[in-house]
Wavefront OBJ file of the C-alpha trace (Angstrom):
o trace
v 10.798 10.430 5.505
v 11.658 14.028 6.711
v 11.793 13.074 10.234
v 13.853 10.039 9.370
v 16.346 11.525 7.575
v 16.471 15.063 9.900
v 17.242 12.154 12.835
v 13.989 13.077 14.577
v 13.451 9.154 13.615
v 15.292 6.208 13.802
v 13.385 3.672 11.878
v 9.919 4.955 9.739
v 7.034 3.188 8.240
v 6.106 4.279 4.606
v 6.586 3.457 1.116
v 9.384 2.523 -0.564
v 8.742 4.807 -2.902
v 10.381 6.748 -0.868
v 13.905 5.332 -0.300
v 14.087 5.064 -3.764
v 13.474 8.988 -4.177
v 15.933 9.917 -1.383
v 19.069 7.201 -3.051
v 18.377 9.073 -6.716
v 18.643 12.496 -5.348
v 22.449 11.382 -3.929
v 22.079 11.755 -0.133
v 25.190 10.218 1.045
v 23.658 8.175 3.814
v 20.654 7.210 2.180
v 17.480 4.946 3.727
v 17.283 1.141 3.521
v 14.233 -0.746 3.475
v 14.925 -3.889 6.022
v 11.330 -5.607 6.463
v 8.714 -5.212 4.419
v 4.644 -5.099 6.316
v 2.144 -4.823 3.222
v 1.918 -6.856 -0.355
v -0.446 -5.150 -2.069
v -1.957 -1.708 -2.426
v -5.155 -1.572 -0.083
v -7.586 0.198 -1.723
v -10.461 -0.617 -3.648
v -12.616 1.126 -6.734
v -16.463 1.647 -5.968
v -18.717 1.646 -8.795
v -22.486 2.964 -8.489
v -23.888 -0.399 -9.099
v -23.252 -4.111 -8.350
v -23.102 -5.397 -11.540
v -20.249 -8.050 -13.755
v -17.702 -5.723 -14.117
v -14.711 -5.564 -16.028
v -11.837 -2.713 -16.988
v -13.513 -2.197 -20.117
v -16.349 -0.545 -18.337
v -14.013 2.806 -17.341
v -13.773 3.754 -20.712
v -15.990 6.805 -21.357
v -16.369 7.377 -17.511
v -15.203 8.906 -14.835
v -13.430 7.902 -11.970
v -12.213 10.025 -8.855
v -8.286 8.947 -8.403
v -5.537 10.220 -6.089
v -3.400 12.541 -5.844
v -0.572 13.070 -8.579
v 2.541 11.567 -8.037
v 1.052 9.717 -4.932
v 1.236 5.900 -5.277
v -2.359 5.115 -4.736
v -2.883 7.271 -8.184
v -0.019 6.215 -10.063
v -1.090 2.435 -9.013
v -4.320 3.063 -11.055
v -2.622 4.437 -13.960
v -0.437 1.464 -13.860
v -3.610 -0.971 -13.717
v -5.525 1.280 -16.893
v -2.470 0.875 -18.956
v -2.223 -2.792 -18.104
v -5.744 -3.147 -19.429
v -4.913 -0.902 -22.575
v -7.015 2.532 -21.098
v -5.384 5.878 -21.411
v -5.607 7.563 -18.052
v -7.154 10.754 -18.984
v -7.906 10.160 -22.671
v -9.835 7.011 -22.286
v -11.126 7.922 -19.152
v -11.550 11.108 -16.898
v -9.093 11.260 -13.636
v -10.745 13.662 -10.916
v -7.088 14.193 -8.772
v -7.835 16.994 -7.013
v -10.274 16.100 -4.466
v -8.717 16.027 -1.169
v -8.085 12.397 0.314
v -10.436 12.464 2.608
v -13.404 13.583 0.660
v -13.273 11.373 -1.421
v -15.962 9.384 -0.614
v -17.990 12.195 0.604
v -18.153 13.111 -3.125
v -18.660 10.137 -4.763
v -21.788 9.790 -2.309
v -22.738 13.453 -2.978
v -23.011 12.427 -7.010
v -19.211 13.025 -8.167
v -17.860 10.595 -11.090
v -19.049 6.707 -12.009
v -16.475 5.398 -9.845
v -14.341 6.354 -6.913
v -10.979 4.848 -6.019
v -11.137 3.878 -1.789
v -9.135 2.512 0.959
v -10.805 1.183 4.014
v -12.963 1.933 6.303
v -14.446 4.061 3.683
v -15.062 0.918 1.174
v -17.142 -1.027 3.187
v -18.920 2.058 4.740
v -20.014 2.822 1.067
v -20.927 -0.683 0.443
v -22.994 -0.981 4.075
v -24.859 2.154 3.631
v -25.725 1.116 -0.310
v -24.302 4.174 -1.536
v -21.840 1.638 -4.342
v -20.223 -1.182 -4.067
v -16.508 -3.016 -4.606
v -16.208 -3.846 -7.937
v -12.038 -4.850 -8.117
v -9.070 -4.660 -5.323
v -6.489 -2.568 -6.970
v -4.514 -4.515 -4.734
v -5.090 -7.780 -6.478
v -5.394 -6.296 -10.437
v -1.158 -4.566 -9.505
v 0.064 -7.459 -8.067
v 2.103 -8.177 -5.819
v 3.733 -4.578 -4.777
v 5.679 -3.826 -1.517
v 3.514 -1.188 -0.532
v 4.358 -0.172 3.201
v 8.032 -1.002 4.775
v 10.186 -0.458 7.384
v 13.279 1.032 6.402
v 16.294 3.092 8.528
v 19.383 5.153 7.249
v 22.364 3.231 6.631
v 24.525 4.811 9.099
v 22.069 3.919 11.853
v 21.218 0.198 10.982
v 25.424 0.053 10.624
v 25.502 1.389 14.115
v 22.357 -0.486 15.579
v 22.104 -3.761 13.862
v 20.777 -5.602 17.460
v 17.784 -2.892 17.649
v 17.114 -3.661 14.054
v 16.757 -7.114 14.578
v 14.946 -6.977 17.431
v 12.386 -4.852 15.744
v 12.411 -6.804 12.861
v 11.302 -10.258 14.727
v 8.554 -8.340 16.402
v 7.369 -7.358 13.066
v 7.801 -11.388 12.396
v 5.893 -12.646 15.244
v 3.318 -10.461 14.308
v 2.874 -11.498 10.723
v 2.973 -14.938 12.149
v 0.532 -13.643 14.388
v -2.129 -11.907 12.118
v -2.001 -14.962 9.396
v -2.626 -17.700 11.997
v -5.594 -15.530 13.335
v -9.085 -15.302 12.192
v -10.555 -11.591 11.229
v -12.877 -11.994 14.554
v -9.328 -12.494 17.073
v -7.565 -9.869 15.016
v -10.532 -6.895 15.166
v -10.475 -7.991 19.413
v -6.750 -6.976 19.191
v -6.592 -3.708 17.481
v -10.134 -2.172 18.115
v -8.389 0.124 20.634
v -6.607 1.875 17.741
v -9.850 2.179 16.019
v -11.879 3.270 18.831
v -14.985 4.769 15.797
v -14.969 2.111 14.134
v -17.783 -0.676 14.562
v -16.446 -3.989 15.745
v -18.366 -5.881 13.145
v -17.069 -2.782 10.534
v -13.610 -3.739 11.821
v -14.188 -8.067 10.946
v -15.478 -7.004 7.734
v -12.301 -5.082 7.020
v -9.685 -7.450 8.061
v -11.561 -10.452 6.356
v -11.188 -8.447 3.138
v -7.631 -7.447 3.310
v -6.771 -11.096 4.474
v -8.727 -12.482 1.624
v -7.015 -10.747 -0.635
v -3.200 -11.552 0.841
v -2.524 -8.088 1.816
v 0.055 -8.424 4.417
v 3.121 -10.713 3.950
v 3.791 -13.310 5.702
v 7.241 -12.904 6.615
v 9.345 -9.192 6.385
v 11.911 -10.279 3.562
v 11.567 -7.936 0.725
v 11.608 -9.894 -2.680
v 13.321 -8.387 -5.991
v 10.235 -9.149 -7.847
v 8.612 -6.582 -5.505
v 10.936 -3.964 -5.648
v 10.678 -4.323 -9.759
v 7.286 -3.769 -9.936
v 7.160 -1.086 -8.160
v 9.655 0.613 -10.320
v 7.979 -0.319 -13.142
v 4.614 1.754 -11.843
v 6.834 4.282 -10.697
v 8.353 4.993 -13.657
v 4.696 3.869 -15.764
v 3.910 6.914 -14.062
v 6.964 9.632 -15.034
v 8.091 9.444 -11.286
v 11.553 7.623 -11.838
v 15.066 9.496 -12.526
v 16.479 6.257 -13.084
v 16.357 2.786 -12.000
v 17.716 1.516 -8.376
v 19.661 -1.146 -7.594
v 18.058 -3.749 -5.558
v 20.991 -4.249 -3.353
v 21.189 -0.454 -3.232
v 18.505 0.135 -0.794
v 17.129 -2.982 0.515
v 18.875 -5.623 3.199
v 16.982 -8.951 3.604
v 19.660 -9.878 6.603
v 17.352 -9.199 9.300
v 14.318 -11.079 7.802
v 16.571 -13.898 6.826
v 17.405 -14.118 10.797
v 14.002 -13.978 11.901
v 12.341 -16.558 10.107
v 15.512 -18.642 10.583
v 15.057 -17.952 14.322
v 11.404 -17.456 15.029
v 9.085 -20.409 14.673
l 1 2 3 4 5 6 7 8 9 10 11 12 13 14 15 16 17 18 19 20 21 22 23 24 25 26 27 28 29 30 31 32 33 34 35 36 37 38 39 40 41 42 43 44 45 46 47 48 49 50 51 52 53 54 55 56 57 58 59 60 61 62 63 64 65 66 67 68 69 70 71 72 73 74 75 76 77 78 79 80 81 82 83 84 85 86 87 88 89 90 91 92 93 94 95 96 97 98 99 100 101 102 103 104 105 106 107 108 109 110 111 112 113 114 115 116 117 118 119 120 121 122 123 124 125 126 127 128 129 130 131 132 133 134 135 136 137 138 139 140 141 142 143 144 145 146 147 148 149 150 151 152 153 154 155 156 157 158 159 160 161 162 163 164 165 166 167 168 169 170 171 172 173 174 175 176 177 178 179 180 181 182 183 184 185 186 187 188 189 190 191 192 193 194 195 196 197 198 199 200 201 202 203 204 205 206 207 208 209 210 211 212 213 214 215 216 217 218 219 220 221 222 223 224 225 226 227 228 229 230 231 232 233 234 235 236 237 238 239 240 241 242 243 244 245 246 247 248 249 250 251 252 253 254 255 256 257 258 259 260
C-alpha cells in the first residue's frame, strides 16, 4: 500500500483490508479494489495429533496465532468467537512469534496448536511433526482475502490498462479452475524453485479443494461484509465503508462478459 499510494505503484496486490484503512483515514484519492484473486483465508491450524477434532478442543490450550491487527490473527479471533471461545480467556494466543518461526516452534514443543499457511502445513504434516485439523479458510467463509486494487485517479486516467489487466487475471482463474493440481504445479514450479514438485501438487490440491481462489475477479458485497465484520470483531474498524466506496465490479463485469 505505501508504494501504491507514494505512486511508486500503479496497481498492488494485498488485502482489502487495506483500502478500507486508507478511505477511513480521508485520503482524497483513495484505493479501489477492481478484481478480486483469493476467497478464503489460506492458512490452516496444526494440532499435535490426528484425531476428531472440533473447536471445543482449544479451550484450555494453547495455540500460536498471528500477529495483532494482521488479518490472519484477527481471522482466528473471528472463527473462536463464532464458536463461542474467548480469544485469550478461553484460550492462550502466542502473537509474538515472528511469522516465519512459526512452525519452527511449534515443532521445537511451543503451544497445542499452531495456526499455518502453506508450504509450512503440509511440511509439518509430511515430516509427522502434526497434522491439519480445520482450514481457517473454510470455518470464515467466504472472505476476499487478496485483491487487486489501484487509486482512483489512476484507474480514472487508465481504465484500458485496467481492463486489460483485469482479463488476464480472468483467463487465469479460468485457467487454474479448469486445470488439475499436477498441470498447475508444472506451471508455477519456477516461482517455487525449493519447493518439491510433489510438495507443490499436494499444495494446490488442498487450496483447490477447499475453493480458495475465485473463479471470476468480481468482488461480491457479501465479501466485502464479512470482512468488515472480522475487522471490526477484531477492534480494527473506525467505521463502516461503503461498498460502492472502494470497490468497482466494471472491469470484472467486462471480462467475463467478454472472455469465454
Amino acid at each position: 500500500m505505501t508504494a501504491l499510494i507514494s505512486n511508486n505503484a500503479d496497481i498492488a496486490f494485498m488485502g482489502p483490508e487495506a483500502s478500507i484503512y486508507v478511505f477511513n483515514e480521508g485520503k482524497e484519492d483513495y484505493v479501489i479494489n477492481f478484481a478480486q484473486l483469493t476467497q478464503r483465508a489460506g492458512n490452516f491450524l496444526i494440532g499435535r495429533t490426528n484425531e476428531e477434532f472440533n473447536m471445543e478442543d482449544l479451550k484450555g490450550k494453547t495455540i500460536i496465532g498471528g500477529r495483532p491487527g494482521g488479518m490472519p490473527q484477527m481471522v482466528l479471533e473471528f472463527i473462536l468467537k463464532k464458536n463461542n471461545i474467548k480469544p485469550f480467556e478461553d484460550v492462550e494466543i502466542i502473537t509474538n512469534i515472528d511469522f516465519t518461526a512459526t512452525a519452527g516452534s511449534f515443532i521445537g514443543g511451543t503451544g497445542d496448536y499452531t495456526t499455518e499457511f502453506e508450504p509450512s502445513a503440509s511440511k509439518i504434516e509430511n515430516e509427522g511433526r502434526g497434522h491439519v485439523v480445520a482450514s481457517l479458510g473454510i470455518e470464515s467463509g467466504l472472505v476476499p482475502y487478496t485483491a487487486y486494487m489501484a487509486e482512483k485517479s489512476y484507474i480514472k486516467a487508465n481504465p484500458e490498462t485496467i481492463q486489460k489487466f483485469t482479463n488476464a487475471i480472468y483467463k487465469s482463474q479460468l485457467w487454474v479452475d479448469e486445470h488439475t493440481p499436477e498441470e498447475i504445479a508444472e506451471v508455477i514450479k519456477p516461482q517455487f524453485k525449493d519447493t518439491d514438485m510433489e510438495l507443490l501438487i499436494q499444495i494446490v490440491q488442498r487450496y483447490k479443494d477447499q475453493d480458495t481462489w475465485r473463479k471470476d475477479p468480481y468482488f461480491e458485497k457479501t465479501g466485502l461484509d464479512l470482512l468488515q465484520n472480522i475487522l471490526d470483531s477484531a477492534g480494527e474498524l473506525d467505521k463502516r465503508v461503503e461498498y460502492d466506496n472502494i470497490i468497482t465490479t466494471e472491469f470484472a463485469e467486462e471480462a467475463i462478459k467478454n472472455i469465454e
